[in-house]
N, C-alpha and C positions, 0 to 999 in steps of 0.2 A: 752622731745623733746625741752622746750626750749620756747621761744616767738615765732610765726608763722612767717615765712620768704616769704614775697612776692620776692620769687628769681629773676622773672625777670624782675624785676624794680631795679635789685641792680646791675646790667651790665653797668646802661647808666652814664656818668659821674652825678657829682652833681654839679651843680649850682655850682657858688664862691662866698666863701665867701667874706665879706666885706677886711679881711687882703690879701685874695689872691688876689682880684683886685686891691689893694694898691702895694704889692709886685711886681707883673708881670711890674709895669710899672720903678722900678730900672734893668729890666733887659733889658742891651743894646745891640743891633744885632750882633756884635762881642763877647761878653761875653755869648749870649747865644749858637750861633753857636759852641763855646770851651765846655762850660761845659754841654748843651745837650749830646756831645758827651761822656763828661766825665762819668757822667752818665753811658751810654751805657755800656762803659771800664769799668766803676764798676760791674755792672753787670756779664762783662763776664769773669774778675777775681773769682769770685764766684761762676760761671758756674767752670771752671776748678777744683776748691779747691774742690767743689760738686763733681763731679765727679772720680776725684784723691781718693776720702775719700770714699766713698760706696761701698757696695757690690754687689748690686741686679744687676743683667744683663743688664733690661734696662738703669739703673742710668749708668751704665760704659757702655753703645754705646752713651750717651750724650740727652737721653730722658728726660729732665728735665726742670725745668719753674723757672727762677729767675726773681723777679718783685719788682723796688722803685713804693710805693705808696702814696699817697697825706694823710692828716691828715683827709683826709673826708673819704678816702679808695679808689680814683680814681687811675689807672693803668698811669702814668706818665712817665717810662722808664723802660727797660726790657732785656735781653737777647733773643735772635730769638731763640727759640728751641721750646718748645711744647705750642705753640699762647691757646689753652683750659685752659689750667690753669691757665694763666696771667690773662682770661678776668673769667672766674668763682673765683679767689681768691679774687675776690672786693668783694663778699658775705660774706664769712665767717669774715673778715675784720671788713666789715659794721654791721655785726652781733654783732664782739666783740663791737662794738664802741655803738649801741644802748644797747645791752644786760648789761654790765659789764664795761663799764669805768665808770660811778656813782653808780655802786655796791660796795657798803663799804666792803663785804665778797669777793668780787674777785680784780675790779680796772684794773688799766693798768698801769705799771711803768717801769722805763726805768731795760732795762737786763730780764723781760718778754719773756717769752716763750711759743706760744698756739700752738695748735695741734689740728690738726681736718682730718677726711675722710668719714662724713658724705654725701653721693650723693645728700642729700635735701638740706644740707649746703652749694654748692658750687663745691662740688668733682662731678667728671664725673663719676666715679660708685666707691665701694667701695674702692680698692685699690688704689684709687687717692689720698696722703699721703702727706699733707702740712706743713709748721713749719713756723712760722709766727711772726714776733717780732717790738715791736717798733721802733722809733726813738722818741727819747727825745733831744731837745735841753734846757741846767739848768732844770726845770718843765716842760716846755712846750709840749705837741706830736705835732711833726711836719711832723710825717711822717711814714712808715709804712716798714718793707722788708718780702720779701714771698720764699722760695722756697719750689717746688710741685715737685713730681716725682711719677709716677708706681708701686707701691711697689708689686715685686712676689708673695705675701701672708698674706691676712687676716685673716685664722682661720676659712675657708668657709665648707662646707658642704665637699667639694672638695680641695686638692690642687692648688693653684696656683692662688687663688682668683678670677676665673672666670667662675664656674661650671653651666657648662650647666644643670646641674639638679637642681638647686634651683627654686622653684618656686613663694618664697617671701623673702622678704627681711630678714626674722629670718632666711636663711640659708646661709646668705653670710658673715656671720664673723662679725668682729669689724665695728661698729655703731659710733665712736665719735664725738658727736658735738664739737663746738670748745670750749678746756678750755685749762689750764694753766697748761704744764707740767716742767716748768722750771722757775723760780726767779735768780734773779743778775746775768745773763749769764752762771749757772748751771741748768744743769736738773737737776730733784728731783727721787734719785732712787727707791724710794718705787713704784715713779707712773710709770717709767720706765722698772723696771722689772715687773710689773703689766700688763703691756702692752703687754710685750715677752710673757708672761707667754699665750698670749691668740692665740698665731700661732705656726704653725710647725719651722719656721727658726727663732728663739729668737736669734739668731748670725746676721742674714740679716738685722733684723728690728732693734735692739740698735743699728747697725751700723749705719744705713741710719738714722734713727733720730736726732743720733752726726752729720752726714753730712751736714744734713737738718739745723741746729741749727748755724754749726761755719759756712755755707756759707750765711743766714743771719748776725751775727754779722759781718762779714769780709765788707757787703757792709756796714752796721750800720758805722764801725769804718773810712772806707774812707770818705765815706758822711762826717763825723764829720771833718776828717782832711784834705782832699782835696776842700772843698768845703762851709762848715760852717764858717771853721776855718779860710780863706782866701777872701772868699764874705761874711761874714754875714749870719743869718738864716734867714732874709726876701729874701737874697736874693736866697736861696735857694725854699725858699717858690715857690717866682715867679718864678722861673725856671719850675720848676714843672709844675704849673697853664701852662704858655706858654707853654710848651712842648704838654699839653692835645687845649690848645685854638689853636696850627696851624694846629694841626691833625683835628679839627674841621672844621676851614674855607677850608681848601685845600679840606679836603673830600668834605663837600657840594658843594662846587666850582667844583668839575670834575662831582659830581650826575647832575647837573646843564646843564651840558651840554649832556649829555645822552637823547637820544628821550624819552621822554615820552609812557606809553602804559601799557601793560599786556605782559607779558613773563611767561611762563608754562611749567613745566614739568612732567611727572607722572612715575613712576617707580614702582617696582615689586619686591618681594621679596618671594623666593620659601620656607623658611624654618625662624619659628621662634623658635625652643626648638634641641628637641633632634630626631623630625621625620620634617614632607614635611606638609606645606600648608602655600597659597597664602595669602599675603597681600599687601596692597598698602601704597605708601606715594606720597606726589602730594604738591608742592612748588610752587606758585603763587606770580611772582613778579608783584610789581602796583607802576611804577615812576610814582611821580606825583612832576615837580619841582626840589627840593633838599632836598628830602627826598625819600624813599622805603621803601615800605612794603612787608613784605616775609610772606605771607600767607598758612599755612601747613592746612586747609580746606580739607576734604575730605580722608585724612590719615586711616588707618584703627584702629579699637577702642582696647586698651590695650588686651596682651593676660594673660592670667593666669595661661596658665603651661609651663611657660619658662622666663628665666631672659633676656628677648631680647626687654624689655619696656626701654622709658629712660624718663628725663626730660626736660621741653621745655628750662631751662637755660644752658643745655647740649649742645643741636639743637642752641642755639645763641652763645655760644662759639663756635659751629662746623662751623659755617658761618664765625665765623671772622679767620679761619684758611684759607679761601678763600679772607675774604678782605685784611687781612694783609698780604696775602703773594703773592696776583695776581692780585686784583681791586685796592688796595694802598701800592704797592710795594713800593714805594715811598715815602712813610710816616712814620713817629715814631709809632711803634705798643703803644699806647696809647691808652687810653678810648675815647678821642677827634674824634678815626678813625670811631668809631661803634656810634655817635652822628646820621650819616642821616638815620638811619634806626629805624624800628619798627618791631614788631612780631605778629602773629596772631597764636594761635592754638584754639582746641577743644579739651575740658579738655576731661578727660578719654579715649585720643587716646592714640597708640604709642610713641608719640611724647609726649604728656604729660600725663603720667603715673600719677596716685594714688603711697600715699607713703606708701601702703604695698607692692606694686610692687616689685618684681623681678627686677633689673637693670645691674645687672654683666655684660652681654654680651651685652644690648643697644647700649654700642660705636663701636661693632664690625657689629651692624646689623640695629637696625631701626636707632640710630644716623649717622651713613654711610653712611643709603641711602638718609639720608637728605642733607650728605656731599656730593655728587655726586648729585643729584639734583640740587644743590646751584649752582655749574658751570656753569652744561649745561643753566640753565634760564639765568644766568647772561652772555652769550657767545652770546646768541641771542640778548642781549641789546646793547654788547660792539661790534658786530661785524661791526653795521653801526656810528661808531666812528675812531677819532682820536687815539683811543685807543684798536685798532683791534689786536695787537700784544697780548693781554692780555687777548683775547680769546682763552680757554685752554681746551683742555677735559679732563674727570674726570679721575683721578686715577683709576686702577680697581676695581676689586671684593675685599673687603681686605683679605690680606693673612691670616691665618691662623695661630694665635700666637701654639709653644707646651708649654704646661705646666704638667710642672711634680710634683714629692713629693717623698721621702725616703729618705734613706741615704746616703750621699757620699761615695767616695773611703778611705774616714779617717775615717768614721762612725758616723758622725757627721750630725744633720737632718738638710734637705735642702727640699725648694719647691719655687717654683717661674715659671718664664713666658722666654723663648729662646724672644730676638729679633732679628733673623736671622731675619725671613720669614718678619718681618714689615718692618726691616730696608734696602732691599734689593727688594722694590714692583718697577716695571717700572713707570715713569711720562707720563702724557697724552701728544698729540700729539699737534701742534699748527697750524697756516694755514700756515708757510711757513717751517716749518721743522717736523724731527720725535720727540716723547718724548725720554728721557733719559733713558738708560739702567740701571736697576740697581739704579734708582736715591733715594732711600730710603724711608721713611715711611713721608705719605701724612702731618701729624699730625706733623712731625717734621723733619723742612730740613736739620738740622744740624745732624741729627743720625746718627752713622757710622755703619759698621759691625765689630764688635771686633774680633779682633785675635784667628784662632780656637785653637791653641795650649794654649792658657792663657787661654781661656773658660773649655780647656779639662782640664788642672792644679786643676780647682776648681769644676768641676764638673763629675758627674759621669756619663759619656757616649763620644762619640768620634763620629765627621764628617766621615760619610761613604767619601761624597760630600760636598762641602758647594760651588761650584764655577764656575760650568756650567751654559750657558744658559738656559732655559726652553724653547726650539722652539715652534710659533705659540701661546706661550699665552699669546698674547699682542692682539689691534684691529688693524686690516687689513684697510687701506685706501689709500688716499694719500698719506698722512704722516700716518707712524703707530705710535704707542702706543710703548712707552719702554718697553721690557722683565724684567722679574722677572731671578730667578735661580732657578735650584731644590737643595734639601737639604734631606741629609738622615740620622738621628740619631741607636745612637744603644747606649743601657746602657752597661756599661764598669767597666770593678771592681767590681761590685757588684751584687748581685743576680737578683734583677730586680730594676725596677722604675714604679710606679704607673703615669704613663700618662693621658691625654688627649688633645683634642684642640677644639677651638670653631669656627664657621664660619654661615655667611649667603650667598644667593647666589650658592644653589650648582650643580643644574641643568640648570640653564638660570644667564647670568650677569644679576643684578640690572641696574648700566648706562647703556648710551647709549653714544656712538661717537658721532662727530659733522658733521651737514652740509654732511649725507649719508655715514661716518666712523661707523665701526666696534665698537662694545663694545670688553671689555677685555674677553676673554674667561673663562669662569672657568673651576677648575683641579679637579681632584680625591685623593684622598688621597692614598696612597695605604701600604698595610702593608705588612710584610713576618713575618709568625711567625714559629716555630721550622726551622730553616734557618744553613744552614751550615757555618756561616760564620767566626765561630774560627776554623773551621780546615784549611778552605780557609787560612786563616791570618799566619797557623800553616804552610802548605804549600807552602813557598816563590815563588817555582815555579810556582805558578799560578794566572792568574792576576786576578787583584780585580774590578770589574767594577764602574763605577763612575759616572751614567749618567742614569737616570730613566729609559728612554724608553728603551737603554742597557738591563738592567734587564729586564721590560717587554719582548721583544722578545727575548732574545736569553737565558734565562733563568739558566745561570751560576752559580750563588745562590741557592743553592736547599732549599725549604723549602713549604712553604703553604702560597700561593698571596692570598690579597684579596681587591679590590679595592672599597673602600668604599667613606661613606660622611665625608669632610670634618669636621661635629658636632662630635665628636669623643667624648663619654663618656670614662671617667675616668676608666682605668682596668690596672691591672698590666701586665708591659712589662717585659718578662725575659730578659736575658742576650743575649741569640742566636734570639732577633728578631728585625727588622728593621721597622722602621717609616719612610715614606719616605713623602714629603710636598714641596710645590712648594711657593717662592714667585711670586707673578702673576704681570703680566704688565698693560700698561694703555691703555686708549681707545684712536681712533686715529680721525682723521679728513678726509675728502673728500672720492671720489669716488674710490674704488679699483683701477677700470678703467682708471684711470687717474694717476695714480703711476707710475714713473720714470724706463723703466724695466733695467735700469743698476743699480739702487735701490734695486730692487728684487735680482738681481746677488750678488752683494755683500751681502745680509743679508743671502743666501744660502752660500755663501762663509763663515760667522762668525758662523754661525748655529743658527741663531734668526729664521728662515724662515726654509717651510721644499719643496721638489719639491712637493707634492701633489696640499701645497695651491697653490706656483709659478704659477701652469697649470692649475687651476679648480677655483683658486680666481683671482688670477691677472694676469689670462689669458694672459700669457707669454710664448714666443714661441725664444728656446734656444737651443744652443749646451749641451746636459745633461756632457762632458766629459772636457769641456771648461769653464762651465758658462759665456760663451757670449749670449746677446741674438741679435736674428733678428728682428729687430727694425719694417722691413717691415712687417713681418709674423705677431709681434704681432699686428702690426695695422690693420691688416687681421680679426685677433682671436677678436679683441675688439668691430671691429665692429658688426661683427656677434653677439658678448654677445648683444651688444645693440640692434638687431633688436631683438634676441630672446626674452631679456626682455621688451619691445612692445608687442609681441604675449601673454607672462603669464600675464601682467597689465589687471586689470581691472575698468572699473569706479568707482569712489571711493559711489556713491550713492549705486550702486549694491553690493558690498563687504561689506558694514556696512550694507543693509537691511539680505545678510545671519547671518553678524557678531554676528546681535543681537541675533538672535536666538538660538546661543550658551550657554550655563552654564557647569560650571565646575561640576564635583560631589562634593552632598553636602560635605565628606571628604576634599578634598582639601579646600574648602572656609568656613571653620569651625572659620577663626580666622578674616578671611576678612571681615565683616560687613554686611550691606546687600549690596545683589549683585543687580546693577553691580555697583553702589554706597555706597560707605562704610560709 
């Protein structure tokens, strides 16, 4: 394993050194304003090159982390895509740099190449797949470049690198701490195919590693000529340094003005493996000044038969997908942004798991719900601010990655992770508008949805749907929550595909809405298997349906339904059967009651909204043939909700003296701690 990694003390910038605060002051407010940005530009040239060059799915919808870093390992300038792996690759960085830059048997030399997806290292679970290379300026290291990306497949117990059935860490594939797979800007092929040789896709993974490797040197070589080569390496130095020192004062400077206090949230989660029981996570914000502390106290304590544990340098990267991209939007995603904060856990929780732990699915489940926690506390701080616009509700339930395994339509092995369903989740709702349809996956705002005809090209299976609405599952409020879309797979050309998918959240949402808004609802997964739907395809003359609920009622499809949990263990899917998965929307803001009802019209009119909720939630009273509503009738309808819910309220002393005396069955609270405090 390596020298012991205090990981999360290796997130916060480091102190400057004596050359960086010499440096920072050659750079002049014009010269930094240009080459900050330049920077940036570098970055997201490497981004495209990264992407253009890859194979894995997620890498080509644009899921990926390009990052210049300081010669200390601080996160200095960046590309906006996946904010987690910008702020956990200062670890494994800082690793190299203690570990093996005055090791005479390894070193750091300029055209270096390391490679790591070790989750204790730095990675968010296994499949987090980094490439990492110097900057040298003549001898000097002055700097660092990173690119991280999702890789489809480890080598896991399961396909697709994220099996819900591992229950430690010896079943989830490839283990790499960080070492050296490349010298003079070649990789070395013995360690290369050493590598393929340990997953099902040895085609997916040397590709994505060459990717990984020339979208590092590409920033390497601009750095050197745009910017060494034309200001000098000090002043490059100080760019850097400045770049992390304004993200510093700006952040402290807005925490500063934030009321002071306690902000809480507690959240719930119905499933951590492959069956049903309760756990908790619970985020405790404490401003005090120009600083916070995010307090995860009271979480429930790691489980053991399920990879749904994570680490607490996971949970700190997961918070700054929330600072950098809604509390300091504003800001250069920099080490400088995550400066006014601190972290609290309880070792052998959830949240910070033991490193035999099981962690494959943590970012899909306890890391999640820390992610949606993280909002709702901080919405409660920022709403009595100047900065009320910035209050956001959380993204939904997360959708539901597929991941498959077997052979393609060329016969050639393939396994890896669909990012339909992530990059296609609704955005949360805000206090003066709805969230965004469709706005894609929480974790990365730049992710696209790829083209389904170039996905079908390379892979074996074909979009029943991939581009309807999902009505009703977003949250209901004022402003609702963005919809997701339903998606239905069917393997294609080949005899089957060995599937699954992983999920938490699947009887009740984890978040909560804001300010009396709706959480995102969650969906059913549902399946057809023996299904008629090559003769259908065989038969032009008969239509094909395209639209979940479709299928549910009117049953056109013949075959054998079965609507199940979204945790979908790994089984092989033939050819005549259907997967059918929703990506899910976000939570919304305010009072149903209080929703605009030419609002409600129009969302029945796109098909986001269905009449049932219209009449029974937002009590809406309408021409059903017109979708106009009667503005007076509904003001009729709302009042009466309102007295009604008067007569069901009760004091809240009375409702927590019954409350307590409730318990779950021991079964359900098997992984919860003790009750009713974990």
């Amino acid at each position: 394993m390596g020298m012991k990694l205090d990981t999360a003390a290796m997130w916060k910038p480091s102190p400057p050194s004596e050359r960086e605060l010499a440096c920072v002051d050659l750079v002049e407010a014009a010269d930094f304003e240009i080459y900050s940005k330049k920077l940036d530009l570098i970055c997201a040239e490497a981004r495209v090159i990264f992407v253009k060059m890859g194979a894995a799915q997620m890498l080509q919808s644009g899921d990926v982390a390009l990052g210049i870093y300081t010669a200390q390992g601080d996160l200095a300038a960046a590309d906006v895509s996946i904010y987690l792996h910008l702020v956990t690759g200062q670890i494994p960085i800082k690793y190299i740099i203690q570990a093996y830059l005055d090791d005479s048997t390894v070193g750091v030399r300029d055209g270096d190449i390391f490679f790591v997806n070790e989750a204790t290292f730095g990675g968010i679970h296994n499949p987090d797949m980094i490439a990492i290379m110097p900057i040298f300026h003549e001898d000097e290291l002055v700097g660092w470049t990173l690119a991280a990306l999702h890789e489809g497949e480890t080598g896991a117990v399961d396909p697709g690198g994220m099996s819900v059935a591992a229950k430690t860490r010896y079943e989830e594939g490839m283990h790499w701490i960080p070492f050296k797979v490349g010298e003079d800007y070649q990789l070395k092929k013995d360690l290369v195919d050493m590598m393929a040789n340990q997953v099902r896709d040895p085609r997916m993974h040397t590709i994505d590693l060459k990717a990984r490797a020339a979208a590092c040197e590409r920033m390497i070589k601009r750095v050197r000529e745009e910017v060494i080569a034309r200001k000098g390496v000090d002043f490059f130095i100080g760019l850097m340094r400045k770049n992390i020192d304004v993200a510093v004062e700006a952040g402290r400077a807005m925490v500063r003005e934030l009321n002071d206090g306690v902000y809480r949230t507690v959240m719930f989660l119905d499933a951590v493996g492959a069956d049903y029981g309760l756990v908790r996570m619970m985020v405790t914000l404490k401003k005090q000044g120009d600083e916070i502390v995010l307090d995860f106290s009271g979480t429930s304590p790691e489980t053991p038969d399920g990879p749904f544990n994570t680490y607490k340098h996971v949970v700190i990267a997961g918070s700054a997908l929330y600072i950098y991209q809604f509390l300091f939007s504003d800001l250069p995603p920099t080490a400088g942004a995550m400066s006014p904060f601190e972290y609290e856990f309880t070792p052998g929780s959830l949240l910070d798991a033991g490193p035999d732990a099981a962690v494959a699915c943590g970012v899909l489940t306890s890391g999640f719900l820390a992610f949606y926690a993280i909002p709702a506390s901080f919405a409660k701080m920022l709403f009595d601010s100047r900065w009320r616009d910035r209050a956001v509700a959380s993204w939904g339930t997360p959708s539901p990655p597929f991941m498959y395994g077997g052979l393609n339509q060329y016969g050639l092995p393939v396994a890896g992770l669909a990012s339909d369903a992530l990059n296609t989740q609704g955005g949360g709702a805000r206090q003066d508008r709805d969230g965004e349809n469709v706005a894609g996956f929480s974790f990365c705002p730049t992710g696209v949805l790829q083209d389904a005809e170039f996905v079908e090209l390379q892979l074996p299976w074909f979009y029943l749907f991939r581009n309807r609405f999902m009505a009703d599952n977003h949250g209901f409020g004022k402003y609702r929550g963005g919809t997701g879309v339903m998606i239905g797979y069917a393997p294609h050309n080949v005899p089957f595909l060995v599937c699954g998918s992983s999920q938490g959240g699947n009887k009740f949402p984890p978040e909560k809405g804001l300010f009396g808004g709706y959480a995102a609802m969650t969906a059913p997964a549902v399946s057809i298997t023996k299904s008629d739907l090559p003769e259908l395809f065989a038969a032009s003359s008969k239509k094909i349906p395209y639209d979940v609920y479709e299928m549910l009622e009117k049953r056109e499809v013949q075959g054998d339904y079965a609507i199940e949990s979204m945790i979908r263990p790994f089984r092989p899917v033939p050819g005549d059967d259907i997967m059918l998965m929703p990506s899910l929307g976000g939570s919304s803001y305010g009072d149903v009651l209080e929703r605009d009802p030419d609002l409600v019209m129009a969302d029945l009119k796109a098909g986001v909204t269905t009449h049932w909720t219209a009449e029974n939630v937002y009590r809406v009273v309408y021409h059903a043939d017109t979708l106009r509503a009667d503005h007076e009738a509904t003001a009729r309808a709302r009042d009466a909700e309102r007295e009604a819910r008067k007569k069901r309220g009760r004091p809240y002393a009375e409702f927590e003296k019954e409350w307590l005396q409730k318990r779950p069955a021991d079964e359900i609270i098997k992984r919860y701690g003790d009750w009713p405090n974990p």
